[in-house]
N, C-alpha and C positions, 0 to 999 in steps of 0.2 A: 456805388454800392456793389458787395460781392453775394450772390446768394449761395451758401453750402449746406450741403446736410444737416442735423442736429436731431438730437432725442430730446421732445418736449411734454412739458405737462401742461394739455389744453385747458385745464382747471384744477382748482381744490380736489384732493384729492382721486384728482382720475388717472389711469396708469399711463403712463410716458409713453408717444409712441413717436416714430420717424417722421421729419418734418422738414422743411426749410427755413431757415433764415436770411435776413439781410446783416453783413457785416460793411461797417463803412469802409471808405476808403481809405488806403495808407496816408495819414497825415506825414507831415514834416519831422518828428519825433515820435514817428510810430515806427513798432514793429507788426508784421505781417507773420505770425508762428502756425505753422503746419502744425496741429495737433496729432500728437503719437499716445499716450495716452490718457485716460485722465482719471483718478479716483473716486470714491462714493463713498458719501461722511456722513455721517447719520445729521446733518446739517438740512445735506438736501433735503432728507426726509422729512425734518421739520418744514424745511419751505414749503415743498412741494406739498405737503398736506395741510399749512398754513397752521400749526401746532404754536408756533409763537407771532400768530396777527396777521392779519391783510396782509396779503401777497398778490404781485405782478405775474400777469399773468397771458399769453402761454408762456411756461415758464422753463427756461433750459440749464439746469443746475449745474455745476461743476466748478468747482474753486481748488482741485490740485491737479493742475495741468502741468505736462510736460510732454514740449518737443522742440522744432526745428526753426529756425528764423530763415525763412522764404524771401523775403524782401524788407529794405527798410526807407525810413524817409529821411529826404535828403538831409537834414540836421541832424539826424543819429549819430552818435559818438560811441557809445559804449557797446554797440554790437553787429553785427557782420551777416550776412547770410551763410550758412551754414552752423551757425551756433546754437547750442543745445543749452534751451532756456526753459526756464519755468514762470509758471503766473499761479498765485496765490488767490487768498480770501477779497485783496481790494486790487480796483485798477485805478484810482485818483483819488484824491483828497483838495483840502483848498492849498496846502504847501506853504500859507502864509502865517498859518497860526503858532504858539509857543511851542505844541504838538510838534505841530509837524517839523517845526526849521530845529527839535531837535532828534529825529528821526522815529518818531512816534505816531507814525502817520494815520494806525491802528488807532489810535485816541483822537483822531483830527475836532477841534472843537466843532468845527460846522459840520462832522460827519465827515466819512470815507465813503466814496462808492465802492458799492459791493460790485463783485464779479460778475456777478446773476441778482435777480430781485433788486434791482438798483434804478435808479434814474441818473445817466451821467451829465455830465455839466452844458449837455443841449438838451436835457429832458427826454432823452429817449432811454427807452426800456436797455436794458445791459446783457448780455446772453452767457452763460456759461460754458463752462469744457467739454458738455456732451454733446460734442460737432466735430468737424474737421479742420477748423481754422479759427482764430480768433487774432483781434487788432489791438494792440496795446499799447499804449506810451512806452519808451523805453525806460522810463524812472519809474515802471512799477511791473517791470520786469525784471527779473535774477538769474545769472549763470550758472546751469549745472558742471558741477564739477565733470571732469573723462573721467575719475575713480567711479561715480555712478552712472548703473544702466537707468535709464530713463522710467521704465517701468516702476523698479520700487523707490524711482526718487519721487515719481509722484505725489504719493501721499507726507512725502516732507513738505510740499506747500501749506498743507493745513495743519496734517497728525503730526510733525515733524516740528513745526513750528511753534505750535500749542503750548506744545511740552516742556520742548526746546527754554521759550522764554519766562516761565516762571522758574525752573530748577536754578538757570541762569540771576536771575533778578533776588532769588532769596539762599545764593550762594551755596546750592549743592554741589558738594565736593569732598575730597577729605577727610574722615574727623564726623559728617553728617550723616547723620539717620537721616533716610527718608523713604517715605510709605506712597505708595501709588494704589489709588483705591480705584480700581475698577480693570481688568484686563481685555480689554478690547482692541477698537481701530487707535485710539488715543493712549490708551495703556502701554501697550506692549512698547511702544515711542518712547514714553515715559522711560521705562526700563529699563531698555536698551542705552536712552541717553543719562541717566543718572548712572545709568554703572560706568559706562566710558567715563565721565567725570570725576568719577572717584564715589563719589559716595557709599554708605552700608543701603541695600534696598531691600526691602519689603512690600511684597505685593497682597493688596487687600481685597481678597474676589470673593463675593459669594459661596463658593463651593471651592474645593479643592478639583476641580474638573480639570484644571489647566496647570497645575501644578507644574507637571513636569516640562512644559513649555516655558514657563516662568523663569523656573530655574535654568533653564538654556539660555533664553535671553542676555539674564545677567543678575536676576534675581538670585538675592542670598536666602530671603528667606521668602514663604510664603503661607499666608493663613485664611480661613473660611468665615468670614464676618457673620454666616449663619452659625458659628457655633459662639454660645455668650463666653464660652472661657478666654476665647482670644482677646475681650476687649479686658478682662480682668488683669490676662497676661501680659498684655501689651500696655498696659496702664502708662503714663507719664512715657514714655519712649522715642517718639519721634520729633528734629528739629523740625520737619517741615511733612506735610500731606498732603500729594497731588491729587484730588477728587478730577478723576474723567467720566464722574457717573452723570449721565443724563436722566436721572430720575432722584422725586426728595429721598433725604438721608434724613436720620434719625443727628443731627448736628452736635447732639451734647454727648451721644455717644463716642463721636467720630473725636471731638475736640479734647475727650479726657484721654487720648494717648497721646498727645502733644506732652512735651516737655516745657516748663516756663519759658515764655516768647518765642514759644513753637507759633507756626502757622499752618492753616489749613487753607488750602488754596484749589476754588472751582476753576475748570476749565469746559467743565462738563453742564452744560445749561436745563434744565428741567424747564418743561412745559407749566408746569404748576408753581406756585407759592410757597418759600419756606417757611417754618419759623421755629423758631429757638431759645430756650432761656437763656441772658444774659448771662448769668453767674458762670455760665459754662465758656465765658472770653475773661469774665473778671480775675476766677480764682487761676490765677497762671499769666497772668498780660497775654493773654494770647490772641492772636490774629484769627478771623472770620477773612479771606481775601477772592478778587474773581482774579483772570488775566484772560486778555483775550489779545491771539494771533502775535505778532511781532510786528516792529514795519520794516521795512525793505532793508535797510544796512544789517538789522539783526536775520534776518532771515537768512542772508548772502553768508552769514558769519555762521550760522546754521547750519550750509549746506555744508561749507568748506569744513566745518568738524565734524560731517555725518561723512564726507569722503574720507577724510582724514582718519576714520576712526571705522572704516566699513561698514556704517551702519545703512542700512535701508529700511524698508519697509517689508512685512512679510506677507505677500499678498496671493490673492487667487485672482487672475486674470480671465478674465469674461469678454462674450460679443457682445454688442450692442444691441442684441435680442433680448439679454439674460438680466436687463437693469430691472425688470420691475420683480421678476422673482428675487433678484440680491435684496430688494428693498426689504422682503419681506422676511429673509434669512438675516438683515441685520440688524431689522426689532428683533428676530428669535435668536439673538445672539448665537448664530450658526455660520460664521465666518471666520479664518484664522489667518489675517487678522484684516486684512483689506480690501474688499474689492478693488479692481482697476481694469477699466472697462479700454480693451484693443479700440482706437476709433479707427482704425482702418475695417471696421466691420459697421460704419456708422450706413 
């Protein structure tokens, strides 16, 4: 066992503070990754205040790491020391289910282990990216491309991938209307990657506060959900609706700008309960959908068209001091658009 720094949450709801852990030792198909740096997803937030259920605890959140592969084990094939990798939402699955043998490893039927809040396949508690090191199988680790710097590739682990995989899956491109409803850490992902793809975008925020960012992105158009003319004008218009709101929606609102066999599709998890009239999936066939993360092959294909296409993340770079005040600028949506915490200041 290795013990390194890390930024923990001793409980529910208490603030993060400097701590040690144990990291095991390099397995046979382990990588050994020096953490450079790592992001903050309004995920953590949920864990770390146990917002969606019992949570492990002390708890060290961080699921978009990126950095340096320090040593590996002797059966390693795919990566090298010195290589600029990243680690995501999950670090194992069981690999044997229809899931996973067809690279869905995020659906695993017995469950994925999680990065953080996890128990892995020895029953021990899992630790996340806000440390200095962490140990990973190499089949649930990804090459960053050299087009990206390590910093805003971080938040492609999760923000990048989120996005990435439903736009992907319901054939944003071309020819496609598509609406991204919420401009945040997830959002701006969103937009950036539907516009490289081809698609017509529209971004659906609350206020027009961010407008002019929007449309730098890659956003063609953009409208204020608090005003009602937008939902009258937008009626029937969209093939597909990326929801990255982390709170309910008014669902039969959202769903009457869909075009027949439009989709609306969460990415965005609410703490709460939804619900919704029927008639508003009936009159139109239209899709109600969630998606979550990607697995490993789609993620890799991810990063290679966020290099390929210069996309990164747009982030505000923090020390390891600054995690629990970001926590509280990312409920107040006062972030543009992602932390990502230096861990060389862990």
């Amino acid at each position: 066992m290795t013990t390194v720094a890390a930024y923990a949450a001793p409980a529910a709801k208490a603030p993060l503070e400097r701590t040690t852990i144990e990291r095991r030792e390099v397995g046979e198909f382990d990588v050994l990754i020096d953490i450079k740096f790592a992001g903050i997803c309004h995920s953590d937030i949920h864990q770390a205040r146990e917002g969606w259920g019992d949570a492990i605890f002390p708890m060290v959140p961080g699921h978009e790491i990126a950095g340096i592969v320090s040593a590996v084990g002797s059966g390693v094939t795919k990566f090298k020391v010195g290589d600029r990798v990243g680690v995501g939402c999950m670090v194992d699955s069981c690999r044997e289910c229809e899931n996973c043998r067809a690279g869905l490893e995020q659906y695993c039927l017995k469950g994925n282990v999680g990065t953080y809040n996890a128990l892995d396949k020895n029953g021990e508690p899992t630790y996340g990216g806000y440390s200095e090191k962490i140990v990973v199988d190499e089949n649930f680790t990804v090459r960053i491309p050299d087009g990206l710097s390590l910093d805003v590739a971080a938040p492609l682990l999760c923000a990048g991938i989120t996005t990435y995989s439903p736009l992907r899956h319901w054939n944003a491109g071309p020819g496609k209307k598509v609406a991204v409803l919420g401009m945040g850490g997830l959002g701006h992902m969103a937009v950036k990657i539907a516009h490289a793809m081809g698609a017509e975008v529209t971004v659906l925020s609350q206020s027009l506060r961010k407008k002019d960012d929007g449309l730098k992105l890659g956003a063609d158009h953009y409208h204020a959900t608090s005003d009602p003319t937008t939902f009258e004008q937008l009626r029937g218009s969209f093939d597909l609706i990326v929801s990255t709101v982390s709170a309910p929606l008014d669902f039969g609102a959202f769903l009457s700008l869909l075009r027949p066999d439009g989709a609306l599709v969460n990415v965005g998890a609410p703490e709460e309960p939804i619900s919704f009239n029927l008639f508003s999936l009936i009159s139109g066939r239209k899709t109600l959908a969630g998606s979550a993360i990607g697995g490993i092959r789609e993620t890799q294909e991810m990063l290679e068209f966020c290099a390929e296409h210069g996309i990164g993340a747009e982030i505000e770079l923090i020390g390891a001091s600054e995690i629990n005040d970001a926590y509280e600028r990312v409920l107040g949506s006062d972030v543009r658009y992602r932390f990502v915490i230096d861990t060389a200041t862990i």
